[in-house]
C-alpha positions as a Python dict, from the first residue, in 0.01 Angstrom:
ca = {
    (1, 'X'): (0, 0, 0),
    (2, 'X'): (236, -293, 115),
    (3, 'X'): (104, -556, 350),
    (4, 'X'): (328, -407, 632),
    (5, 'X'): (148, -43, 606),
    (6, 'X'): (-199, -251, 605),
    (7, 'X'): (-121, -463, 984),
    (8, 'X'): (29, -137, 1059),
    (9, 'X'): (-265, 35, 994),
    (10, 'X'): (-526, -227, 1116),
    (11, 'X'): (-343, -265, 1463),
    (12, 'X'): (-384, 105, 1488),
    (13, 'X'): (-761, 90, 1451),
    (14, 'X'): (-804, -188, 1699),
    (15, 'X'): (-626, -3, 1972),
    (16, 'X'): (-860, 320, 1920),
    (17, 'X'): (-1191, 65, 1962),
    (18, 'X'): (-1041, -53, 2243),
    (19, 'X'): (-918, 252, 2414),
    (20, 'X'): (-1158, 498, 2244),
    (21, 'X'): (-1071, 837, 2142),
    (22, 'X'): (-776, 1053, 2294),
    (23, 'X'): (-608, 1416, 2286),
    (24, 'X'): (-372, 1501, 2421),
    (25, 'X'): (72, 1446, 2532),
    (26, 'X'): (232, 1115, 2545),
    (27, 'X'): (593, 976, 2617),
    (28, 'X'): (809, 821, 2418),
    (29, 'X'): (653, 521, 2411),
    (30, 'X'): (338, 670, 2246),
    (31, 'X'): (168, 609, 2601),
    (32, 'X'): (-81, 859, 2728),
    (33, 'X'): (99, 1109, 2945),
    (34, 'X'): (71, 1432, 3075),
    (35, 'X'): (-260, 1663, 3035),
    (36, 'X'): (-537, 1526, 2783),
    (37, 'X'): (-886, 1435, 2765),
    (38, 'X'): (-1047, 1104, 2641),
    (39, 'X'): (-1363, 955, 2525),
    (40, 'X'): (-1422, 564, 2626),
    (41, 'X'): (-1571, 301, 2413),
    (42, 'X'): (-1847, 305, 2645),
    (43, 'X'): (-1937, 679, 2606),
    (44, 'X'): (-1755, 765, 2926),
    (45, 'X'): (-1552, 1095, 2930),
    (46, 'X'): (-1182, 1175, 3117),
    (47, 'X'): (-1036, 1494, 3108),
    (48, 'X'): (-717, 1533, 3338),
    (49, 'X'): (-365, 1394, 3377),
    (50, 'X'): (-218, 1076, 3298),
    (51, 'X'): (121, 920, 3361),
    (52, 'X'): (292, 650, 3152),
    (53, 'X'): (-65, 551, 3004),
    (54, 'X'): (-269, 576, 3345),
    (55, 'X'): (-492, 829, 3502),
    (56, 'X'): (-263, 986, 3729),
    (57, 'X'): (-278, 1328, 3934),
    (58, 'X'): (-588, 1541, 3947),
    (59, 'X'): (-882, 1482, 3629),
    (60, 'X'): (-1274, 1473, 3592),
    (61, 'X'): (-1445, 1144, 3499),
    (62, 'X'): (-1796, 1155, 3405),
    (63, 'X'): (-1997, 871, 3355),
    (64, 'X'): (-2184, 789, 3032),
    (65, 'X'): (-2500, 781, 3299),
    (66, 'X'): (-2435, 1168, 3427),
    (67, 'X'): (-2254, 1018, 3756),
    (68, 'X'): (-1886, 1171, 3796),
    (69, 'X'): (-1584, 1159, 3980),
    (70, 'X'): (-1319, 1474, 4006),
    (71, 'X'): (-1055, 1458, 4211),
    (72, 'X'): (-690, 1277, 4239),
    (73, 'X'): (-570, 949, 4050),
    (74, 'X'): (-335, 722, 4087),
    (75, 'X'): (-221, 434, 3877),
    (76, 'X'): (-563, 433, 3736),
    (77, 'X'): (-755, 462, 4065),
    (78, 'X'): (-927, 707, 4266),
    (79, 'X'): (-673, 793, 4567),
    (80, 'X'): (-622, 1082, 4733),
    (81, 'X'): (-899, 1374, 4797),
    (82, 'X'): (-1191, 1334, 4560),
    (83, 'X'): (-1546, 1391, 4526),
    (84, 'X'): (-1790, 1120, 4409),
    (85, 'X'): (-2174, 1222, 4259),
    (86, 'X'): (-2378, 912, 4245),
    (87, 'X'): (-2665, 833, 4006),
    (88, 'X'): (-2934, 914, 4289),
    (89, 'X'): (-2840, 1216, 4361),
    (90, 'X'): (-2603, 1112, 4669),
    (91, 'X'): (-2258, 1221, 4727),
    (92, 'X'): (-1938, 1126, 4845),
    (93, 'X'): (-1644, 1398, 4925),
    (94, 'X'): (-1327, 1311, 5134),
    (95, 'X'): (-1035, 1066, 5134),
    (96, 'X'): (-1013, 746, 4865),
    (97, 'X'): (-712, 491, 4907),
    (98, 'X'): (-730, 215, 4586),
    (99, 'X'): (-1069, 328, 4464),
    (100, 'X'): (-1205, 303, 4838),
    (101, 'X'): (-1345, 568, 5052),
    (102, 'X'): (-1077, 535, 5278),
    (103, 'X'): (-1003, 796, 5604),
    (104, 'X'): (-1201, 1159, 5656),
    (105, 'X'): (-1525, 1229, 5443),
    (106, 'X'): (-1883, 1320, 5410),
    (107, 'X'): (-2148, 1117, 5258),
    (108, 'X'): (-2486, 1290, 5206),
    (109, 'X'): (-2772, 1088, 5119),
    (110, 'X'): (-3066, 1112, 4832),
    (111, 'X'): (-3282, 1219, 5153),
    (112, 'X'): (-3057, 1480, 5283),
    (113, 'X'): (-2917, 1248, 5583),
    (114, 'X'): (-2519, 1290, 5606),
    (115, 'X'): (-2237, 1078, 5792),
    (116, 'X'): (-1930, 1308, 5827),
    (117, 'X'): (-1653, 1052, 5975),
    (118, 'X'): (-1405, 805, 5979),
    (119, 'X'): (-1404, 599, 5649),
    (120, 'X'): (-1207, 180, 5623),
    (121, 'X'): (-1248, -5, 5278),
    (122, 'X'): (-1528, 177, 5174),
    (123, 'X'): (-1745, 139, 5470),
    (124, 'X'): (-1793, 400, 5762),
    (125, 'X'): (-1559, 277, 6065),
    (126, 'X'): (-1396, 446, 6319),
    (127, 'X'): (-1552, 784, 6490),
    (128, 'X'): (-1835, 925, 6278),
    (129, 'X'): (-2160, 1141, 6306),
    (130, 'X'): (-2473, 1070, 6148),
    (131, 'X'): (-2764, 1343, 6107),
    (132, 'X'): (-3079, 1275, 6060),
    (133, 'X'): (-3266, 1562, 5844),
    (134, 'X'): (-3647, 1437, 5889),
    (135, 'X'): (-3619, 1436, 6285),
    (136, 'X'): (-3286, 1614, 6352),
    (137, 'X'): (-3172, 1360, 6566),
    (138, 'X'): (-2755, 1297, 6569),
    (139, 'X'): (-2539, 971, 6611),
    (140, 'X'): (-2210, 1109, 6721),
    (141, 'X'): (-1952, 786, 6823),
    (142, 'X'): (-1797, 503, 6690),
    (143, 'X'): (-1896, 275, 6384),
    (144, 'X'): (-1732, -108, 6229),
    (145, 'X'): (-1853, -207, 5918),
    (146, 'X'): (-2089, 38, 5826),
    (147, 'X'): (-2328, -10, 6153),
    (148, 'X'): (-2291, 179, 6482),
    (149, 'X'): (-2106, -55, 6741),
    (150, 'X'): (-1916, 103, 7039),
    (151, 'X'): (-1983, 349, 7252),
    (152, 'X'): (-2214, 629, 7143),
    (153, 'X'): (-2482, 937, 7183),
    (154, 'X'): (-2749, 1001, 7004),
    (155, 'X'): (-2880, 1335, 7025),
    (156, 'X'): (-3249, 1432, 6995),
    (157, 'X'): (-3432, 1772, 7071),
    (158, 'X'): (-3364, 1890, 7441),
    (159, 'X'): (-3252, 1488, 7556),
    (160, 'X'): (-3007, 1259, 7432),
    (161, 'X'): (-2892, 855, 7514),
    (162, 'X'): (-2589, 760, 7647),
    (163, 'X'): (-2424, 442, 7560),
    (164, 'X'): (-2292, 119, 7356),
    (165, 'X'): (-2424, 20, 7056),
    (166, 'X'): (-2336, -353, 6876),
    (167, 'X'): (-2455, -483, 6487),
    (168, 'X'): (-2643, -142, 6447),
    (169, 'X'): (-2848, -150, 6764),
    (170, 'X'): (-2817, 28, 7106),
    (171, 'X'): (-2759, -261, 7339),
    (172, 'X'): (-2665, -321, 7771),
    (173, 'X'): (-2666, -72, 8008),
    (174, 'X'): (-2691, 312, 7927),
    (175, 'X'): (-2865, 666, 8029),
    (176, 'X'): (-3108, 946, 7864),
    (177, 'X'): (-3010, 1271, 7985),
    (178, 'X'): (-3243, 1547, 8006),
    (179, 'X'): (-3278, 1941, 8044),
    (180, 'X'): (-3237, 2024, 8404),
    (181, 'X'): (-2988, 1768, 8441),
    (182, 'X'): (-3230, 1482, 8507),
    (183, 'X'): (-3103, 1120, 8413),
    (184, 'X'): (-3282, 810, 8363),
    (185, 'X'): (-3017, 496, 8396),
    (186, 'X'): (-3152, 141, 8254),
    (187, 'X'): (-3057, -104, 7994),
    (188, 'X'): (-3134, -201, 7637),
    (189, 'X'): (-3259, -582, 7603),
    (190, 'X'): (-3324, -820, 7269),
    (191, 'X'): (-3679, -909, 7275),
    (192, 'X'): (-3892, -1065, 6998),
    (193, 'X'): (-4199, -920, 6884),
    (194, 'X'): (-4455, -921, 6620),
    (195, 'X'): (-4302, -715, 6279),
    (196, 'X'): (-4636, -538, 6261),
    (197, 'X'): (-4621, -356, 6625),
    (198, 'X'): (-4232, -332, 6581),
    (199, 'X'): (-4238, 40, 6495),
    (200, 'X'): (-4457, 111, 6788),
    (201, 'X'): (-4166, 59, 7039),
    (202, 'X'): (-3939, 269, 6887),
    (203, 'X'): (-4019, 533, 7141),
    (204, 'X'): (-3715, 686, 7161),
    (205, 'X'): (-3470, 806, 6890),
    (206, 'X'): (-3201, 547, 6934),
    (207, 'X'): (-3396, 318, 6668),
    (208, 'X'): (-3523, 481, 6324),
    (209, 'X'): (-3720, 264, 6078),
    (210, 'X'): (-3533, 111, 5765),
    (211, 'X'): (-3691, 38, 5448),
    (212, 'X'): (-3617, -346, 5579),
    (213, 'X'): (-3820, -293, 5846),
    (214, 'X'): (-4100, -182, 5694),
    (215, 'X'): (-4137, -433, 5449),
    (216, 'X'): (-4104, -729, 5687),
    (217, 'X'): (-4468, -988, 5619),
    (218, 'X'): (-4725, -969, 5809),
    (219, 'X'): (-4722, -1248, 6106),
    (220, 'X'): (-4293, -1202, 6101),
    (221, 'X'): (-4104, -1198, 6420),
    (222, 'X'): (-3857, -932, 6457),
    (223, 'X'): (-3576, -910, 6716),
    (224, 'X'): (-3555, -539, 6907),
    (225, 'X'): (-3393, -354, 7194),
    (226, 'X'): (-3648, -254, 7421),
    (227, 'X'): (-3545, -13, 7678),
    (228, 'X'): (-3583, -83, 8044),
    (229, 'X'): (-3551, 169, 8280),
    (230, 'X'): (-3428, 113, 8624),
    (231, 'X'): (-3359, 437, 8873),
    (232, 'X'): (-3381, 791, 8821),
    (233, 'X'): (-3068, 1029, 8909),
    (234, 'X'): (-3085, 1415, 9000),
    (235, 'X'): (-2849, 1704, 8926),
    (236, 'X'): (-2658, 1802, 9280),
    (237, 'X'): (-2665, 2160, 9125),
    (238, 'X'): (-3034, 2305, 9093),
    (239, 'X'): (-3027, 2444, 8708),
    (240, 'X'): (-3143, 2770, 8692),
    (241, 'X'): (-3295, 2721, 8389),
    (242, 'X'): (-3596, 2464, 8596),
    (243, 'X'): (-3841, 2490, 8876),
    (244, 'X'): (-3663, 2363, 9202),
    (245, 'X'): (-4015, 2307, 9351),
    (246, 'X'): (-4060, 2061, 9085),
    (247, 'X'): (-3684, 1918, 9170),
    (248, 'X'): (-3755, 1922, 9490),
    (249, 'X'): (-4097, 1735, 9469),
    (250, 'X'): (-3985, 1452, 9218),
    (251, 'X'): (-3694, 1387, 9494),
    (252, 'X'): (-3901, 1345, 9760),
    (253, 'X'): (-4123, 1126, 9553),
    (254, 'X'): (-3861, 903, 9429),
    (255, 'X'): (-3698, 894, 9820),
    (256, 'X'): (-4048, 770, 9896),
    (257, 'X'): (-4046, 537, 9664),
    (258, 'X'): (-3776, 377, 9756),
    (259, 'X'): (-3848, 350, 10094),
    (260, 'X'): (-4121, 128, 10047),
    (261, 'X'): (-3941, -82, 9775),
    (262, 'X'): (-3614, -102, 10019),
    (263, 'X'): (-3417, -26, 9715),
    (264, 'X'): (-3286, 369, 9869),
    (265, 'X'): (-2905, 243, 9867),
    (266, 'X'): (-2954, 90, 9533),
    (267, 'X'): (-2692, 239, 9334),
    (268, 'X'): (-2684, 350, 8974),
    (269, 'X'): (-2657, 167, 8657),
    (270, 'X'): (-2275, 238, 8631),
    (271, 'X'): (-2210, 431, 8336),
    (272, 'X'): (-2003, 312, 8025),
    (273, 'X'): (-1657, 493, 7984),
    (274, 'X'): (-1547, 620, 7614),
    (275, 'X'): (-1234, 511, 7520),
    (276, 'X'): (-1210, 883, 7377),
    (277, 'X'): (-1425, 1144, 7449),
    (278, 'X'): (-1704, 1231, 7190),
    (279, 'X'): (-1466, 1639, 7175),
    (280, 'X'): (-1179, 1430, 7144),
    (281, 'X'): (-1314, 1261, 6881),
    (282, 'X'): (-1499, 1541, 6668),
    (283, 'X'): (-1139, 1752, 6721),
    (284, 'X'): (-954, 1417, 6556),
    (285, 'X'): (-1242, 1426, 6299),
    (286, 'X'): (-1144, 1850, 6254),
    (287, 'X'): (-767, 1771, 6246),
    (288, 'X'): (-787, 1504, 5980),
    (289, 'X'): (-486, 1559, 5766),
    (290, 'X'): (-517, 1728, 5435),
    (291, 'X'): (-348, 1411, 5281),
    (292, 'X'): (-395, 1065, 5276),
    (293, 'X'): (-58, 874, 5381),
    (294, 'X'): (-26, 628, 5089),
    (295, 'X'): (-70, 232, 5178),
}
């Protein structure tokens, strides 16, 4: 065998290590191309299509680990519609853009929590819901960065909040609206308490505990929105559903009330507008398109 045959032959070998094993069409420049399925140096696994050496167009990847990816490629990357199994158990299915979660999808977590929204550089922005499957409560509005900021509702059992949310927590003035058509208006403030009785203010389902906040040391000060309530507001229409006796007696009580504070022609917390309604939002969130327009 000549010297030639032998670099030949060598070169050959190298470019398998490096590129691992592979069945399957190529061009005419010996690139992979077209349907075929590969096994990576790393014990990684592709099976799908390829174009001019790339994955390209729909294929499986399955980490050496048992994570996988199946869905649609392009120049190597995930992009397009895709779904994502991570290691935990988690999963991602929706809309990738240069191997980023990128417009509509659905994220459900190891604990069976799920966002179902609006997606930006691999972090949930835009309009979004978040469920919550250990109290049922629901986060339906707007998120930047991964944390709730804008205006928002979070829904819990027969009430639910009404208002803006900034860095994650709900924040200024806002509403909790109740069966019967009962409203309480106040404000969320920043107040600093002990980490230790932190929890025991979360009163309301605007503010679940995070694995953060249970670990904070003992003797740590923690910053938290504390709501403070400020007037009470009653339906103009009786629901039929309620006691008006009750109604009736809770008005009077509160008229009373303010009688003696001088605070009757007090008016109400006025409440935030939505840039977009939360059904205008959910029916952009229904419409998304079934493609992603390429960047």
């Amino acid at each position: 065998m000549s010297d030639e045959e032998n670099e030949n032959e060598d070169e050959e070998q190298e470019k398998e290590v490096y590129l691992g094993k592979y069945e399957g069409g190529r061009n005419e420049k010996e690139e992979r191309h077209g349907e075929g399925e590969a096994l990576l140096p790393n014990g990684d696994r592709y099976k799908g299509q390829y174009e001019n050496g790339r994955r390209h167009g729909k294929g499986l990847y399955v980490f050496k680990g048992g994570p996988r990816y199946e869905g649609e490629w392009k120049n190597g990357l995930k992009h397009g519609h895709g779904k994502f199994i991570y290691p935990d158990g988690s999963s991602y299915e929706g809309y990738w853009v240069k191997d980023q979660k990128e417009g509509y999808g659905v994220y459900t977590f190891e604990n069976g929590d799920t966002y179902s929204g609006q997606w930006k550089n691999g972090l949930r922005s835009g309009y979004g819901k978040y469920r919550y499957k250990q109290s049922g409560a629901c986060y339906v509005g707007y998120w930047t960065n991964d944390k709730r900021h804008g205006n928002g509702e979070i829904l819990c059992g027969s009430h639910k909040y009404v208002g803006q949310f900034a860095d994650d927590k709900p924040i200024g003035p806002g509403k909790f609206a109740f069966l019967g058509g009962y409203e309480q208006h106040g404000h969320f403030a920043p107040v600093e308490v002990d980490a230790a009785v932190a929890s025991l203010m979360n009163d309301t389902p605007v503010e679940e505990e995070t694995p953060e906040s249970a670990e904070q040391e003992e003797g740590a000060q923690v910053t938290v929105s504390k709501w403070i309530p400020e007037n009470l507001a009653f339906p103009e229409h009786i629901d039929m559903g309620t006691d008006p006796k009750q109604i009736l007696a809770k008005r009077f009580q509160l008229q009373a009330e303010k009688r003696k504070t001088g605070t009757e022609s007090a008016s109400p917390v006025p409440e935030p507008e939505l840039e977009q309604s939360h059904e205008e939002g959910l029916q952009e969130i229904v419409n998304a398109p079934d493609e992603i327009t390429e960047h």
